[in-house]
C-alpha positions as CSV (number, residue, x, y, z in Angstrom):
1,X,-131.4,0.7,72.6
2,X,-130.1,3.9,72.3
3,X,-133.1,5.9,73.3
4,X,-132.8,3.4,76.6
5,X,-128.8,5.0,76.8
6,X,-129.9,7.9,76.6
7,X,-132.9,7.8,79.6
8,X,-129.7,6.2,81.8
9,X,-127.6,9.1,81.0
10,X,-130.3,12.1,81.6
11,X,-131.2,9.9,85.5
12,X,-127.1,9.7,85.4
13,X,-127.0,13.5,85.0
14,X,-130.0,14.2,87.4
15,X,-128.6,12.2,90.3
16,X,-125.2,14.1,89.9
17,X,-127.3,17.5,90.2
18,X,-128.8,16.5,93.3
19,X,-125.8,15.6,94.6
20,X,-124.4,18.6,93.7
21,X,-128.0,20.9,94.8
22,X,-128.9,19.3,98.0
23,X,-125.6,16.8,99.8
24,X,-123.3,19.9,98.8
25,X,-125.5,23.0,98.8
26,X,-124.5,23.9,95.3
27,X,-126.8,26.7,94.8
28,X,-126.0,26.9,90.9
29,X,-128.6,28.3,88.2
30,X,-130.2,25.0,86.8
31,X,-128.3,26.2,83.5
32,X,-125.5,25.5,85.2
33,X,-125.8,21.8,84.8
34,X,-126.2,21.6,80.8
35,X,-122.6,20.7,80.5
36,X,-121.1,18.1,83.2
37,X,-117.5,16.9,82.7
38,X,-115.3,14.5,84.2
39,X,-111.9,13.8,85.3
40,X,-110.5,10.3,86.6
41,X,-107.0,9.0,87.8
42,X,-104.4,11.3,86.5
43,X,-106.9,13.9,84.4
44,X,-107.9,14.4,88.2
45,X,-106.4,17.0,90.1
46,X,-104.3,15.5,93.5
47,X,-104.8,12.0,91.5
48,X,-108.3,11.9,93.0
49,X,-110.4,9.2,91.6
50,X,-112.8,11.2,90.5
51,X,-113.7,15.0,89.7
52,X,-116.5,16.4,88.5
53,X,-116.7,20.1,86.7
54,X,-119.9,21.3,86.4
55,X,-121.2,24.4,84.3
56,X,-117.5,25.5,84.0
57,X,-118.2,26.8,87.3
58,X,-117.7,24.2,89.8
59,X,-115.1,21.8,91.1
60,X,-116.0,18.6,92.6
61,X,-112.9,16.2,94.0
62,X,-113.6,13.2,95.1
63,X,-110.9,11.2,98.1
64,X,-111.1,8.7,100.8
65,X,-109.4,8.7,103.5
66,X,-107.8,5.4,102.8
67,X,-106.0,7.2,99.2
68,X,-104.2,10.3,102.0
69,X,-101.6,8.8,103.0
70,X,-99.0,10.6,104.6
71,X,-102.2,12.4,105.4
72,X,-100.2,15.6,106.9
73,X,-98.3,16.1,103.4
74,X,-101.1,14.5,101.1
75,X,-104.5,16.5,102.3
76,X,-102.4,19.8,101.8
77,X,-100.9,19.0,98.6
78,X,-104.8,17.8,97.3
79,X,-106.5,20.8,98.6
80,X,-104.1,22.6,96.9
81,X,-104.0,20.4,93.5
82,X,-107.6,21.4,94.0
83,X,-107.4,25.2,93.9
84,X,-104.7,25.4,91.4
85,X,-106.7,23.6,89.1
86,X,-109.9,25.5,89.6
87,X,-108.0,28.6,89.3
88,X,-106.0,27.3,85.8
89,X,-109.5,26.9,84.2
90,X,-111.6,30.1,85.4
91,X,-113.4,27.6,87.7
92,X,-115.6,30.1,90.4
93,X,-115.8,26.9,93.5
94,X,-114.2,23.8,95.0
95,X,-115.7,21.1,97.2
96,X,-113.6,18.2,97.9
97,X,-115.9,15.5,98.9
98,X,-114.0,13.0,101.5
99,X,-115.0,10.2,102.2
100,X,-113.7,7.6,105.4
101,X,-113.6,8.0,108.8
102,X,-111.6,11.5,109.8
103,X,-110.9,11.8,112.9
104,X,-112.2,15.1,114.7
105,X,-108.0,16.3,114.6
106,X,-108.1,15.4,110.5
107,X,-111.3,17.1,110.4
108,X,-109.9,19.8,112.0
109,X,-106.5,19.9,110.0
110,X,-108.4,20.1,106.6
111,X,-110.9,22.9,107.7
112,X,-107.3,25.2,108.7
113,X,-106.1,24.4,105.1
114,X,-109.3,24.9,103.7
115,X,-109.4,28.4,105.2
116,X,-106.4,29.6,103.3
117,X,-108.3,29.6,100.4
118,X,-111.0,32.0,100.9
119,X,-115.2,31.4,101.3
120,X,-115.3,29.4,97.7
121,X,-113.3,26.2,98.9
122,X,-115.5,23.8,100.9
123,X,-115.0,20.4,102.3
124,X,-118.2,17.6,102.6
125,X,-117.9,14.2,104.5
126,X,-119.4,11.1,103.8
């Protein structure tokens, strides 16, 4: 049973580092991914339902579009939940992974608060 647990968990693990590899373009070390932590309801910056840190390195934050509402006050205030976070903790990145349908003016809106950040704050949209 538990050597069954553990196979679920390493195909768990490996499906979150090609999520992280090739949907996000994470172009982390493979060492990187030895140590995968996550963060749910209010442990998750922005109340997100889910983050991910990988590696101490990386941030993932997890939305959909039907959580961001006021969207004009609540996608600033999560993008910046985001960055404050990964700043607190030494993190290097931050993808916020969004998912729902953004209209090209949302999509627009979240790339100009995503550029006040610098190069290591990227959005992804499912």
């Amino acid at each position: 049973m538990i050597e069954g647990l553990l196979n679920d968990i390493d195909i768990f693990l490996q499906k979150i580092r090609e999520f992280a590899s090739d949907d996000l373009g994470c172009g982390c070390p493979e060492n990187v991914f030895e140590q995968i932590r996550f963060l749910r309801g209010e442990a998750s910056p922005g109340n997100t339902n889910l983050g991910i840190v990988i590696g101490e390195r990386l941030l993932i934050l997890f939305a959909d579009e039907g959580e961001i509402k006021p969207f004009e006050s609540e996608m600033p205030r999560l993008i910046l939940s985001g960055v404050t976070y990964r700043d607190s903790i030494g993190l290097n990145r931050f993808r916020l992974v969004l998912t729902g349908p953004f209209t090209k003016e949302q999509k627009t809106s979240i790339e100009r608060e995503i550029a006040k950040y610098g190069d290591k704050v990227h959005s992804h949209y499912f």
